[in-house]
Legacy VTK file of the C-alpha trace (Angstrom):
# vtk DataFile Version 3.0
C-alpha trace
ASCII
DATASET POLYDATA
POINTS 69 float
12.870 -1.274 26.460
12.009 -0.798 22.937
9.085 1.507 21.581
7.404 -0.769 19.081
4.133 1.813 18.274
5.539 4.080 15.445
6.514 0.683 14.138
3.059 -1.237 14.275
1.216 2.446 13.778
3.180 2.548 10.344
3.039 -1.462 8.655
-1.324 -1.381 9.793
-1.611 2.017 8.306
0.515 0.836 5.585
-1.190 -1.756 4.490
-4.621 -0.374 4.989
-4.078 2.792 3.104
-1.792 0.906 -0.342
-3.648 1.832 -3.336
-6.057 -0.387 -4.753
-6.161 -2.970 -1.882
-8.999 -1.941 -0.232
-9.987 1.156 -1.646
-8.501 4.015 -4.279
-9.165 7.494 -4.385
-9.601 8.629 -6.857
-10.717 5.786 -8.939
-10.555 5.659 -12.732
-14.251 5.902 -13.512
-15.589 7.087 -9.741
-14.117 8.735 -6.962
-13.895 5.975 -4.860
-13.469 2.255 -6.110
-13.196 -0.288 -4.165
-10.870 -3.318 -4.257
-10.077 -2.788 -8.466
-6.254 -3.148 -7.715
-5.043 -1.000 -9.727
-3.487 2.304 -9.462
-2.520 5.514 -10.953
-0.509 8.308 -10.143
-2.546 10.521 -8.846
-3.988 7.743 -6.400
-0.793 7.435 -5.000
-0.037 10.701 -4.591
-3.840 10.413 -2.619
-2.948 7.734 -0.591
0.621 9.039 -0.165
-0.970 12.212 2.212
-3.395 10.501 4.028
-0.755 7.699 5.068
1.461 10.516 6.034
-1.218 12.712 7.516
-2.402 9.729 9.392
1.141 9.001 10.711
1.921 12.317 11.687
-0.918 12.643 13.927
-0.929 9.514 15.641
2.920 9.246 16.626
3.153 12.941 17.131
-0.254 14.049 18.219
-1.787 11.427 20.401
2.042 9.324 20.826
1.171 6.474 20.476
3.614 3.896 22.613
3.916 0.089 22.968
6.935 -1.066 25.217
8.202 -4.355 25.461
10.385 -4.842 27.784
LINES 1 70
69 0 1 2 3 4 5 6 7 8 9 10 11 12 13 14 15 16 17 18 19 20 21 22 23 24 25 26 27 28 29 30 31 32 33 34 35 36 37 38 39 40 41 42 43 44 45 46 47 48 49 50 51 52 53 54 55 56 57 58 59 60 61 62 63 64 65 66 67 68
């Protein structure tokens, strides 16, 4: 049987949490923009902690496990 959570868990938080796709923090002219699609370093560093913050709590924390089998 294969655990498929810290798989899904990662791509969904992933895509949620890239930089300028839904939201960026900081933005250039406010802290939070939404949808602008663009990026800077600083954002990514941002969105780089969260993601990884995020991760870290959900595979390690609450273990989150989906078994196919």
């Amino acid at each position: 049987m294969a655990d498929w959570g810290p798989v899904v868990i990662a791509v969904v938080l992933f895509v949620l949490l890239s930089p300028g796709l839904l939201l960026q923090i900081p933005g250039r002219n406010r802290v939070v923009e939404f949808g602008n699609m663009q990026t800077s370093g600083l954002s990514i560093l941002v969105h780089t902690v969260i993601y990884f913050g995020l991760l870290t709590i959900f595979l390690i924390a609450i273990g989150v496990h989906i078994y196919t089998g």
